[in-house]
N, CA, C and O atoms as a DFTB+ gen file, in Angstrom:
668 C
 N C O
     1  1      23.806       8.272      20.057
     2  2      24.004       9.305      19.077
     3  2      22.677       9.531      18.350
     4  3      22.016       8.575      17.944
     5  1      22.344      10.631      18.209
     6  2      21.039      11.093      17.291
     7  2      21.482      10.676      16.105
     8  3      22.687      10.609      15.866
     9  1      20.659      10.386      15.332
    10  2      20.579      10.505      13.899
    11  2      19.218      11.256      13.029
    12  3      18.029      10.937      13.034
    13  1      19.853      12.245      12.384
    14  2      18.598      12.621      11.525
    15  2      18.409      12.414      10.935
    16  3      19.199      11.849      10.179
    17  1      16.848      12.696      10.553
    18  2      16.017      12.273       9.202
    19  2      16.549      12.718       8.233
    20  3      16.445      13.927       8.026
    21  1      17.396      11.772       7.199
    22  2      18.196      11.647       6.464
    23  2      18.062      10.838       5.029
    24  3      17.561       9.721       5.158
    25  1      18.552      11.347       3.212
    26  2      18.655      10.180       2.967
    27  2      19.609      10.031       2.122
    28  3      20.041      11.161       1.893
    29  1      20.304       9.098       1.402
    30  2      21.221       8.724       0.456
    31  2      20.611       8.971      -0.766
    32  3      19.441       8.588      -0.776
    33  1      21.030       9.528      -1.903
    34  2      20.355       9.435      -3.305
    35  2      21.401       8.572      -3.706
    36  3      21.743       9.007      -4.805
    37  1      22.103       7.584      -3.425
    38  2      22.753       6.676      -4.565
    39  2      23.139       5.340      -3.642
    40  3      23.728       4.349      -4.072
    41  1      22.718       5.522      -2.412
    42  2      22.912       4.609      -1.387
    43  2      21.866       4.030      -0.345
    44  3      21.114       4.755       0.306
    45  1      21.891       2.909      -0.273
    46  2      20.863       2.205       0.367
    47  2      21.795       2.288       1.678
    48  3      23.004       2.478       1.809
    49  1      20.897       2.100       2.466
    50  2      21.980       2.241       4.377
    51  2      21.187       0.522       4.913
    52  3      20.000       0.210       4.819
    53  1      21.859       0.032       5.230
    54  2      21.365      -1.242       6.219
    55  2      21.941      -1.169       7.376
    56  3      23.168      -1.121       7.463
    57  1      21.220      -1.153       8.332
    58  2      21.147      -1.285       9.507
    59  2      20.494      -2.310      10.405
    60  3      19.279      -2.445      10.555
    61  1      21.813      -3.286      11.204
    62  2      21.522      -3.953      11.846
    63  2      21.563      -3.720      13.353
    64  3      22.378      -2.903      13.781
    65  1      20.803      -4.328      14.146
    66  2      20.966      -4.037      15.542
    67  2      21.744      -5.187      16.059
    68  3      21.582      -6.370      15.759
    69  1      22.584      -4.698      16.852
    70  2      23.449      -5.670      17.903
    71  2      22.840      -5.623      19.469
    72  3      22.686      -6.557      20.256
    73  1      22.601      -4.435      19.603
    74  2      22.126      -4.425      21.196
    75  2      21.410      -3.484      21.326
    76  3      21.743      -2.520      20.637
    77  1      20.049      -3.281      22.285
    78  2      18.869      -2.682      22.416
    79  2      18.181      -2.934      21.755
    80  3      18.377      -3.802      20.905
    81  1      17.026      -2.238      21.882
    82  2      16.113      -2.212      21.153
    83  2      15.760      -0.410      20.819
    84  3      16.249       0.404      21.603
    85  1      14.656       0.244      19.293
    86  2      14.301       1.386      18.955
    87  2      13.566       0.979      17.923
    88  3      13.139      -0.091      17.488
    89  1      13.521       2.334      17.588
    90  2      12.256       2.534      16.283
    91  2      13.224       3.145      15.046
    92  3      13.884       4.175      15.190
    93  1      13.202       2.309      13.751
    94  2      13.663       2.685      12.665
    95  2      12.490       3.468      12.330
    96  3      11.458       2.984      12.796
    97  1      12.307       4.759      11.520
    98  2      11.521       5.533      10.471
    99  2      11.685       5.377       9.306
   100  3      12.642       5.921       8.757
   101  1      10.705       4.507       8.527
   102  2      11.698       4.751       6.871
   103  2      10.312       5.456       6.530
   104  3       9.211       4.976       6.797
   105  1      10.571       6.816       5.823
   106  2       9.571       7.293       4.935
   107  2       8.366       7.455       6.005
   108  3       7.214       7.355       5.584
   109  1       8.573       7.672       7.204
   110  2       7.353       8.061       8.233
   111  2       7.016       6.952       8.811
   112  3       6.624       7.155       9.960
   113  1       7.005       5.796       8.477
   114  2       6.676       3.906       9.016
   115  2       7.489       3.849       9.766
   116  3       8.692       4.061       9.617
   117  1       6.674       3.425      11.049
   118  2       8.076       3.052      12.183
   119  2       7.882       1.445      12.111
   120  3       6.894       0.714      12.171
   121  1       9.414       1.203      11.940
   122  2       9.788      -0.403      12.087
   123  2      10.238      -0.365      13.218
   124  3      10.825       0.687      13.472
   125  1      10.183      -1.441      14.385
   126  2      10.196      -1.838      15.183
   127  2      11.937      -2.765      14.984
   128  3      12.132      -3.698      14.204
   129  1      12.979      -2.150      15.936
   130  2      14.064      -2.915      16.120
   131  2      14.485      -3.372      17.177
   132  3      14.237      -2.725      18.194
   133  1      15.088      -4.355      17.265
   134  2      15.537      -5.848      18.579
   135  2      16.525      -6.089      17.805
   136  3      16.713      -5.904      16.602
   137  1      17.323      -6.661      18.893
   138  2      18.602      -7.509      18.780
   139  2      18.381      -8.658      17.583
   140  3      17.532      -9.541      17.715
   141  1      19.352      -8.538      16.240
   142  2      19.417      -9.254      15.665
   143  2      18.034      -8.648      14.313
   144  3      17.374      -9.364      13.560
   145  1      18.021      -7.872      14.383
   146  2      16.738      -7.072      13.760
   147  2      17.247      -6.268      12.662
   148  3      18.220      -5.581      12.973
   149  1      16.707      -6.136      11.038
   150  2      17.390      -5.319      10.244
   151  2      16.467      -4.028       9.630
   152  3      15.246      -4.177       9.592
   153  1      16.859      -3.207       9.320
   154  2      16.295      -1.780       8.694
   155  2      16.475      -1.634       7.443
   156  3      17.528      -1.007       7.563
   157  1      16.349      -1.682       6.512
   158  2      16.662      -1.475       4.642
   159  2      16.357      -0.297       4.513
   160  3      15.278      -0.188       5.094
   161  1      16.697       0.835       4.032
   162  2      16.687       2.273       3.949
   163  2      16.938       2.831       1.986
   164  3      17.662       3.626       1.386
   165  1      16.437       2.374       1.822
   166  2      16.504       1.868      -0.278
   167  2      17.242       3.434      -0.415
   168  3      17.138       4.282       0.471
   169  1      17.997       3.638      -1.690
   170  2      18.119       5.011      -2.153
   171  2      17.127       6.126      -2.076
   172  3      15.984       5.822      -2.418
   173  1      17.341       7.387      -1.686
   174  2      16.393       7.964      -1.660
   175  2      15.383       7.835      -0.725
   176  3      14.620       8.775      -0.948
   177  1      14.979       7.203       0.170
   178  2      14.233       7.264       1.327
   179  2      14.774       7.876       1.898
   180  3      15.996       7.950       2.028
   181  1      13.184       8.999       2.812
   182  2      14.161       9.503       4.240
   183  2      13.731       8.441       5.255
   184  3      12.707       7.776       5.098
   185  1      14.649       8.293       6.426
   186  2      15.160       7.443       7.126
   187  2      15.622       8.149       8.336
   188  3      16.163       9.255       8.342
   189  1      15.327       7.313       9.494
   190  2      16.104       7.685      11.247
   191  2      15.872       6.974      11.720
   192  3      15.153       6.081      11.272
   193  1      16.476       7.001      13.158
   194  2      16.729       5.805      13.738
   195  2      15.753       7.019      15.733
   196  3      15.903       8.204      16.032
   197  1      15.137       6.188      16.286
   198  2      15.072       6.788      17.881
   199  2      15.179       5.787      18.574
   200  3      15.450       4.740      17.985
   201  1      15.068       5.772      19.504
   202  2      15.102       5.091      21.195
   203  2      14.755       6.186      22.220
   204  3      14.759       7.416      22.191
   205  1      14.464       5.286      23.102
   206  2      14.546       6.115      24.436
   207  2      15.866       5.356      25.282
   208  3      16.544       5.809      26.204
   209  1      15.924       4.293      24.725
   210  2      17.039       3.826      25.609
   211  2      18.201       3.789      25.110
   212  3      18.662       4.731      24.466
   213  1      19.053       2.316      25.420
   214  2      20.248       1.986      24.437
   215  2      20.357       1.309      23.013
   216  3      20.380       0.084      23.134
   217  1      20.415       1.634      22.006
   218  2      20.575       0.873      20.665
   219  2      21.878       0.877      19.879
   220  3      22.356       1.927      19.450
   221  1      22.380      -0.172      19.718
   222  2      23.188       0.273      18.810
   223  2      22.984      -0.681      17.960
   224  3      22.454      -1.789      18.041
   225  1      23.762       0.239      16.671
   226  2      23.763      -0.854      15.480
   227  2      24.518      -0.693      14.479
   228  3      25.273       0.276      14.406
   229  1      24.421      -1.807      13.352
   230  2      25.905      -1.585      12.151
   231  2      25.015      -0.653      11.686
   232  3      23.824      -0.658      11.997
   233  1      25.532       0.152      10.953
   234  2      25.210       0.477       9.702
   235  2      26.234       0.375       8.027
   236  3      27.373       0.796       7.829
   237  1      25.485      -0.191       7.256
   238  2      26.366      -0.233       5.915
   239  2      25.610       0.559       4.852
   240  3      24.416       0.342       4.644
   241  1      26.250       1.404       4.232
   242  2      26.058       2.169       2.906
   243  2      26.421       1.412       2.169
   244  3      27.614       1.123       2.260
   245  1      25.306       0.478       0.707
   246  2      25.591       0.156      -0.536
   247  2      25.258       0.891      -1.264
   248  3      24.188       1.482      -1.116
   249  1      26.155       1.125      -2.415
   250  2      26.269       2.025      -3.831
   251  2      25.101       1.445      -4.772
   252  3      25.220       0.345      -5.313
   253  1      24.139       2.131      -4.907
   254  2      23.388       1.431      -6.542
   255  2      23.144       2.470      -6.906
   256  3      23.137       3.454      -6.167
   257  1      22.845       2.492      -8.341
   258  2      22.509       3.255      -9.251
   259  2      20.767       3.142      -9.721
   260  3      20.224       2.425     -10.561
   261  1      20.216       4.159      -8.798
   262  2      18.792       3.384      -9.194
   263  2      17.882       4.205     -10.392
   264  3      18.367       5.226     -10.880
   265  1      16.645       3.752     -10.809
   266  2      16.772       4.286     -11.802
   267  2      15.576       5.316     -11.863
   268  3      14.400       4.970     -11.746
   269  1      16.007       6.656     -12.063
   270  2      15.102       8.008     -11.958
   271  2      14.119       8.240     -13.116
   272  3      12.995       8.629     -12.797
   273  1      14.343       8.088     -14.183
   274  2      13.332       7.805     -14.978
   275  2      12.648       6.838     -15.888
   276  3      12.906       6.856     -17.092
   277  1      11.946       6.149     -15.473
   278  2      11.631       4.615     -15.911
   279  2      10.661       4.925     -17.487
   280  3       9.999       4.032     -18.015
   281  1      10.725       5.852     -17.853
   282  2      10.268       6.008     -19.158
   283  2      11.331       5.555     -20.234
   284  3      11.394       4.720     -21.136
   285  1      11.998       6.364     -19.774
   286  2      13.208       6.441     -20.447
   287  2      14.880       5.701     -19.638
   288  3      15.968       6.276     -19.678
   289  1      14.698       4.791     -19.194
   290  2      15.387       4.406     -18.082
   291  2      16.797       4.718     -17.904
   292  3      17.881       4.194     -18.164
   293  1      16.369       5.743     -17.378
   294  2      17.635       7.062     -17.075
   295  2      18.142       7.077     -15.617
   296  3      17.428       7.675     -14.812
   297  1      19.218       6.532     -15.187
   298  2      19.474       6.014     -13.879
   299  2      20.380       7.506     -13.381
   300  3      20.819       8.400     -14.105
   301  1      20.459       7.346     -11.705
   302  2      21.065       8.491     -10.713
   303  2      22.311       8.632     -11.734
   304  3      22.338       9.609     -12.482
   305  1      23.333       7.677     -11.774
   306  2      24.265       7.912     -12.498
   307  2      24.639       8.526     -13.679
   308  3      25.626       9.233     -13.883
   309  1      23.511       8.095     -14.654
   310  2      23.475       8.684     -15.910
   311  2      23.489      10.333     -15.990
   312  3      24.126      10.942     -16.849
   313  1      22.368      11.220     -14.549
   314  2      22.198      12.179     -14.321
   315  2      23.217      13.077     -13.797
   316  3      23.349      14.290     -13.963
   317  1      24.164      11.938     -12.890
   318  2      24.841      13.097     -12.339
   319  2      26.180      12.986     -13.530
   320  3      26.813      14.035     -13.647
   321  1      26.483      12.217     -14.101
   322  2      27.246      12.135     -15.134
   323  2      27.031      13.529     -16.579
   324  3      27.874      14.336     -16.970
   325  1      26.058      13.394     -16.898
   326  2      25.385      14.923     -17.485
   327  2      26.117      15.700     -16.547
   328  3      27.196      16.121     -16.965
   329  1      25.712      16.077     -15.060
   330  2      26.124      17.325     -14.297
   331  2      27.669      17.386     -14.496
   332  3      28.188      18.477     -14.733
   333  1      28.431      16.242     -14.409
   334  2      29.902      16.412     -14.965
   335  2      30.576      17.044     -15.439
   336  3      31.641      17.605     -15.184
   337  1      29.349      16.885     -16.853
   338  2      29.952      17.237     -18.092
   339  2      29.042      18.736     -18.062
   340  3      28.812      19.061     -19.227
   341  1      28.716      19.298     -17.505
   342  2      28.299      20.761     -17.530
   343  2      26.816      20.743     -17.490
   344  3      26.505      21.919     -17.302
   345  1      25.899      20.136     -17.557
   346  2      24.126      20.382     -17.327
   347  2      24.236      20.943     -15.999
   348  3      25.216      20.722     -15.288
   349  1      23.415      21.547     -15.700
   350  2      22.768      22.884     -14.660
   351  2      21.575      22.583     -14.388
   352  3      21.230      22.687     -13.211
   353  1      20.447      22.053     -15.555
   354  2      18.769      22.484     -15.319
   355  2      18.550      21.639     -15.769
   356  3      19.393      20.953     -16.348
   357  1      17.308      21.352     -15.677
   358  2      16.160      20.116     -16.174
   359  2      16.282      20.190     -17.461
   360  3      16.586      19.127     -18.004
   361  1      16.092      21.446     -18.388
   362  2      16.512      21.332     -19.689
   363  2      17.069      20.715     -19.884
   364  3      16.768      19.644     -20.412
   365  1      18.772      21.262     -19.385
   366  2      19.986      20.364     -20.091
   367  2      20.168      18.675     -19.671
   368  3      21.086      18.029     -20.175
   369  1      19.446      18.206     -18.948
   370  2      19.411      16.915     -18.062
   371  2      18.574      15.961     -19.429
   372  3      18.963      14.916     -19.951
   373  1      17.204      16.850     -19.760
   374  2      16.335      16.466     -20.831
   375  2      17.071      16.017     -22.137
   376  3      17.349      15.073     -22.878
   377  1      17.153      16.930     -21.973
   378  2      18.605      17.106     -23.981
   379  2      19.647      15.926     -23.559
   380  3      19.664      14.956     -24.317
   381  1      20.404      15.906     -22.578
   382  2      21.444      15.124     -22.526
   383  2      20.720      13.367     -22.535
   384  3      20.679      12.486     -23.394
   385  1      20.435      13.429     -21.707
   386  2      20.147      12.140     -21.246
   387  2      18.355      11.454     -21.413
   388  3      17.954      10.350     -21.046
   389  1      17.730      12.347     -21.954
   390  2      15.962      12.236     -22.240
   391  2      15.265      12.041     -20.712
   392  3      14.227      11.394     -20.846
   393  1      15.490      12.364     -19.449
   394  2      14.572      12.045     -18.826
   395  2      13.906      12.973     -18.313
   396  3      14.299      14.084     -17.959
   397  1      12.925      12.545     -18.269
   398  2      11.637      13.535     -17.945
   399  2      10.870      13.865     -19.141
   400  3       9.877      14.593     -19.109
   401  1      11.407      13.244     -20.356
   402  2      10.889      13.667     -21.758
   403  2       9.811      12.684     -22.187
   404  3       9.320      12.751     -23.314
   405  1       9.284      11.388     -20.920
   406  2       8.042      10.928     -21.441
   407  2       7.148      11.549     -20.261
   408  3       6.694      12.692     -20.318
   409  1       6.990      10.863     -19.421
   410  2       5.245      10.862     -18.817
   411  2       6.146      12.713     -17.618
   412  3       5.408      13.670     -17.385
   413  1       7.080      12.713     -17.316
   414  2       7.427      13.756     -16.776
   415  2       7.167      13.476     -15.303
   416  3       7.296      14.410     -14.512
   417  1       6.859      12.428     -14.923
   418  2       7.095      11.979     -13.091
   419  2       8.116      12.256     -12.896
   420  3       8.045      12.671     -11.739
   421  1       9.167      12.350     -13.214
   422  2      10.739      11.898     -12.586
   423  2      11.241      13.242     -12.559
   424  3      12.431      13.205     -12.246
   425  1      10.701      14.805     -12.820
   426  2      11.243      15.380     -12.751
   427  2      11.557      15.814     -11.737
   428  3      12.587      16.486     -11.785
   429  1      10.752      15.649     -10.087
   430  2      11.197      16.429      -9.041
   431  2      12.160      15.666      -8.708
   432  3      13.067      16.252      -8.117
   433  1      12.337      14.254      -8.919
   434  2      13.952      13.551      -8.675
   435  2      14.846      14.160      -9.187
   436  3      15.855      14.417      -8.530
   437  1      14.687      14.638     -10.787
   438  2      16.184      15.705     -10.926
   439  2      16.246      16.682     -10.749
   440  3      17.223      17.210     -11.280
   441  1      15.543      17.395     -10.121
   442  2      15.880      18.914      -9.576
   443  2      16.319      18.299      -8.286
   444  3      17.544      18.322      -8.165
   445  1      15.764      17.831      -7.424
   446  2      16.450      16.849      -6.660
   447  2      17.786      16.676      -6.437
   448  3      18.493      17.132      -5.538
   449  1      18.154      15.686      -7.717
   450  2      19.552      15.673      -7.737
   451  2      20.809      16.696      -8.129
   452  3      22.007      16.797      -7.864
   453  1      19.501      17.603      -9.162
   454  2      20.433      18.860      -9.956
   455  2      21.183      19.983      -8.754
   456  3      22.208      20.644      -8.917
   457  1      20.108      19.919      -7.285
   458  2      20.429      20.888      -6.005
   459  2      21.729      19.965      -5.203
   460  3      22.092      20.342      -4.089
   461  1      22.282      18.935      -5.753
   462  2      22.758      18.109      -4.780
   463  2      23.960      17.929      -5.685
   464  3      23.751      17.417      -6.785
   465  1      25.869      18.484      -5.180
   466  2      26.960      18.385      -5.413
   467  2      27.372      17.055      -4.571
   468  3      28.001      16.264      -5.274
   469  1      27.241      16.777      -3.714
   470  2      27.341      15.798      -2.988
   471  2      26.090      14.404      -2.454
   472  3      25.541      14.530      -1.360
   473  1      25.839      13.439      -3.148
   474  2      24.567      13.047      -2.776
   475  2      24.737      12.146      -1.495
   476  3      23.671      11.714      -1.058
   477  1      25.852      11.789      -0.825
   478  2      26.368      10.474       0.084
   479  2      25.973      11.285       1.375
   480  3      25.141      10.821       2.155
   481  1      26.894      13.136       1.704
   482  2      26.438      13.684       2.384
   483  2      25.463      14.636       2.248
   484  3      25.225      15.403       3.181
   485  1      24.899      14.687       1.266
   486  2      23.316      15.158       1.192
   487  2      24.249      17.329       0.906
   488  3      23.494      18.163       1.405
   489  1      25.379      17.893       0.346
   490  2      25.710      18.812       0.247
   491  2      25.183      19.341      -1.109
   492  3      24.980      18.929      -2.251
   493  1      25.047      20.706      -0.226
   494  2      24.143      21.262      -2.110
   495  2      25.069      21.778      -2.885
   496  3      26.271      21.914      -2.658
   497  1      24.110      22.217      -4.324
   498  2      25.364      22.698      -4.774
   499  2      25.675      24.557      -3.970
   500  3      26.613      25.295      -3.669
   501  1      24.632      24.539      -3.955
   502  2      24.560      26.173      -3.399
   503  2      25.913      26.324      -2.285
   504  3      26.652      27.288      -2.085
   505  1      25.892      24.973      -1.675
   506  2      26.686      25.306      -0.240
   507  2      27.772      25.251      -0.936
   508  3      28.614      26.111      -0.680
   509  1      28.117      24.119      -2.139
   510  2      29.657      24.014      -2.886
   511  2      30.047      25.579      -3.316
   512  3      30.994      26.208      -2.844
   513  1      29.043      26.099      -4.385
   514  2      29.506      27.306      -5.257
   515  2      29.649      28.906      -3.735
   516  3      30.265      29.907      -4.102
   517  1      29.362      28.908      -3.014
   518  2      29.296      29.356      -1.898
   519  2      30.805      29.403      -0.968
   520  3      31.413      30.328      -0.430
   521  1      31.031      28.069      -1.071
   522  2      32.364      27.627      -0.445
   523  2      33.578      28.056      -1.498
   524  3      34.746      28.376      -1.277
   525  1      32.907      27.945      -2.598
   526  2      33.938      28.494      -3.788
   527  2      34.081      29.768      -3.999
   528  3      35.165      30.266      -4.303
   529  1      33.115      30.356      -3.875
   530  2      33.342      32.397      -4.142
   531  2      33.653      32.488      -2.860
   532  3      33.909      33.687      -2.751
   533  1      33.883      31.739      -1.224
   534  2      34.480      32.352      -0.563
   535  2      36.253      31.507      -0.061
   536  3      36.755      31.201       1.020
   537  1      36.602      31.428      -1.181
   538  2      38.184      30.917      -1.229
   539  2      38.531      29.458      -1.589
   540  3      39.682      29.040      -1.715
   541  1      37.380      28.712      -1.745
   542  2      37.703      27.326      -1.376
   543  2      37.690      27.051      -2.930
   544  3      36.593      26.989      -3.486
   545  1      38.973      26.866      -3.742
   546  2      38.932      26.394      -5.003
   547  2      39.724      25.432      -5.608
   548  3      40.026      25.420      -6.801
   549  1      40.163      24.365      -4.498
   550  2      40.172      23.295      -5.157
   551  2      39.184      22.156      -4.566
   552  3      38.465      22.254      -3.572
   553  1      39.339      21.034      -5.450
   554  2      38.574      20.095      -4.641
   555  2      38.753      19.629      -2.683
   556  3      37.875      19.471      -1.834
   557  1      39.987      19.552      -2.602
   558  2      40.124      18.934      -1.749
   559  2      39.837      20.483      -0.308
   560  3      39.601      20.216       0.870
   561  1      39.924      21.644      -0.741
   562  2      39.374      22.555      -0.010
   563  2      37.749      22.521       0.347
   564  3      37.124      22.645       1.400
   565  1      37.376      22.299      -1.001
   566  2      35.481      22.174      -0.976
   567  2      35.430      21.309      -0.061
   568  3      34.717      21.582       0.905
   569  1      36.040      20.223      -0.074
   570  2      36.271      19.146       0.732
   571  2      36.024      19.337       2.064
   572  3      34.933      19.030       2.544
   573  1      37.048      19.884       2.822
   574  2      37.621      20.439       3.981
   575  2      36.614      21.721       4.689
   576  3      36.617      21.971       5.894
   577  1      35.788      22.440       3.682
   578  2      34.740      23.293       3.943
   579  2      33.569      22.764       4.095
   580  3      32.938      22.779       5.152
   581  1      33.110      22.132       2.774
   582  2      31.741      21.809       2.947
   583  2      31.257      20.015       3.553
   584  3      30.214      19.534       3.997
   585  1      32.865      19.376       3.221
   586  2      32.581      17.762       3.576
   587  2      31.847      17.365       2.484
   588  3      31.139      16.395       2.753
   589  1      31.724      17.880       0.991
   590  2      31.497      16.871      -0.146
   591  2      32.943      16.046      -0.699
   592  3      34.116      16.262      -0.398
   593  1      32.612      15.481      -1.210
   594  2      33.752      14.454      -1.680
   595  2      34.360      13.615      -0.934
   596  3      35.075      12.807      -1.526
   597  1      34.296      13.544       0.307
   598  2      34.786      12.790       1.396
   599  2      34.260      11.780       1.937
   600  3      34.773      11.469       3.011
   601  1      33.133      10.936       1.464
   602  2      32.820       9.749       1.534
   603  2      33.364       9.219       0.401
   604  3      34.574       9.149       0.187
   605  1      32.523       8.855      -0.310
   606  2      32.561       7.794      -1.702
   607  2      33.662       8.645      -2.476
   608  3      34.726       8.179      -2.884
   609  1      33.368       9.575      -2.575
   610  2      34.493      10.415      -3.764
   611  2      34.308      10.440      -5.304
   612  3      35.225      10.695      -6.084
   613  1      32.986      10.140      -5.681
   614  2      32.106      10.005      -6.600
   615  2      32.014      11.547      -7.374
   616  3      32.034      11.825      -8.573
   617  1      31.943      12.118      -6.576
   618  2      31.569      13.164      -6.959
   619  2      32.408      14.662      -7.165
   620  3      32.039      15.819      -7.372
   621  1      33.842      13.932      -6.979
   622  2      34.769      14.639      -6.916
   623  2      35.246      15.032      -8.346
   624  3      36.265      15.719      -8.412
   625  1      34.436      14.567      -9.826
   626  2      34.577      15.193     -10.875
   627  2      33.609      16.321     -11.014
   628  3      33.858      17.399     -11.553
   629  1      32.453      15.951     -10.458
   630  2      31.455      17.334     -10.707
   631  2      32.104      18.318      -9.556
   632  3      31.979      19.483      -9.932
   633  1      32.634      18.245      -8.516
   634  2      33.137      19.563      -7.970
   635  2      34.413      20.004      -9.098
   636  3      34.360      21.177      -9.466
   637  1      35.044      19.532      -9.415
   638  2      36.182      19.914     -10.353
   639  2      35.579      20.288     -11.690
   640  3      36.326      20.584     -12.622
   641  1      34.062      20.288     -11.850
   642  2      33.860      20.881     -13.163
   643  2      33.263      21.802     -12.597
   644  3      33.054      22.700     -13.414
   645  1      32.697      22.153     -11.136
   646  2      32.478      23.705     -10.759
   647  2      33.165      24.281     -10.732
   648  3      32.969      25.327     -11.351
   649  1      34.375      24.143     -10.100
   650  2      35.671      24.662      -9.833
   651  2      35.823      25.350     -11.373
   652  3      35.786      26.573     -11.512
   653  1      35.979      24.526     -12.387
   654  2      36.474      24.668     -14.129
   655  2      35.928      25.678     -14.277
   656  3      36.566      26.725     -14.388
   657  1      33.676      25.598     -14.346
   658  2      33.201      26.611     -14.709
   659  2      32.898      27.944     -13.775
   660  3      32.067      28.813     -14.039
   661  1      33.626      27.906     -12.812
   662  2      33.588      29.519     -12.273
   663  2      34.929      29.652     -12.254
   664  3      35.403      29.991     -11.169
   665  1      35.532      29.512     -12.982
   666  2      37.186      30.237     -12.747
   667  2      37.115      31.771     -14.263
   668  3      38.080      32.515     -14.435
């Protein structure tokens, strides 16, 4: 199975190999994988897997909350928690929660996250509000259209506060 260059914003992926051998990519670095061989894929890295031959391997998604602005140590969670409760823009992310309000590194992480309704399957919001002006207005429809909310299910309050604010 292909896998694309891909990444989790709230999930680290580990990947172990059971059989073959390939090339993990984390962030452009190819790691070298063999039987019994592991891949760490941290939040937010992009990440893939190639071969030319046979590989397979586990993969596990762990949940962390890592932290986006270390000025102000303003973690993924804290951010998308703001989006919850109605923030839209870097402004309102600033005001709510202060990040980006010292040295201002961390801001392309929250526009980042601000484009992202779904962060597990990487769904924007564009594709959510999209799926919504064309019929899909409850959660479990967005669901069924776009495939947010259907991993972790994390994020199944910020689709229900899109849903809220375009009705």
């Amino acid at each position: 199975m292909k896998v694309p260059y891909h990444e989790h914003a709230a999930q680290d992926e580990v990947f172990y190999c059971i059989k073959g051998e390939g090339i993990g990519i984390l962030d452009g670095k190819e790691v070298e994988l063999t039987v019994g061989g592991v891949l760490v894929a941290p939040a937010g890295s992009m990440h893939t897997l190639k071969t030319d031959g046979d590989l397979y391997v586990t993969a596990l998604l762990v949940p962390v909350n890592r932290i986006i602005c270390h000025c102000k140590q303003v973690t993924y969670g804290d951010i998308r928690m703001a989006m919850v409760n109605g923030a839209r823009t870097v402004e309102e992310i600033k005001k709510i929660t202060g990040a980006g309000t010292g040295c201002g590194n961390c801001i392309d992480d929250v526009k980042k996250i601000l484009g992202l309704a779904c962060g597990c399957k990487m769904i924007t919001m564009e594709a959510v509000v999209d799926a919504f002006n064309n019929g899909a207005n409850t959660v479990e429809k967005l669901g069924e259209v776009t495939g947010a909310g259907t991993d972790c299910g994390k994020c199944k309050l910020l689709l229900q506060n899109i849903i809220d604010t375009r009705r």
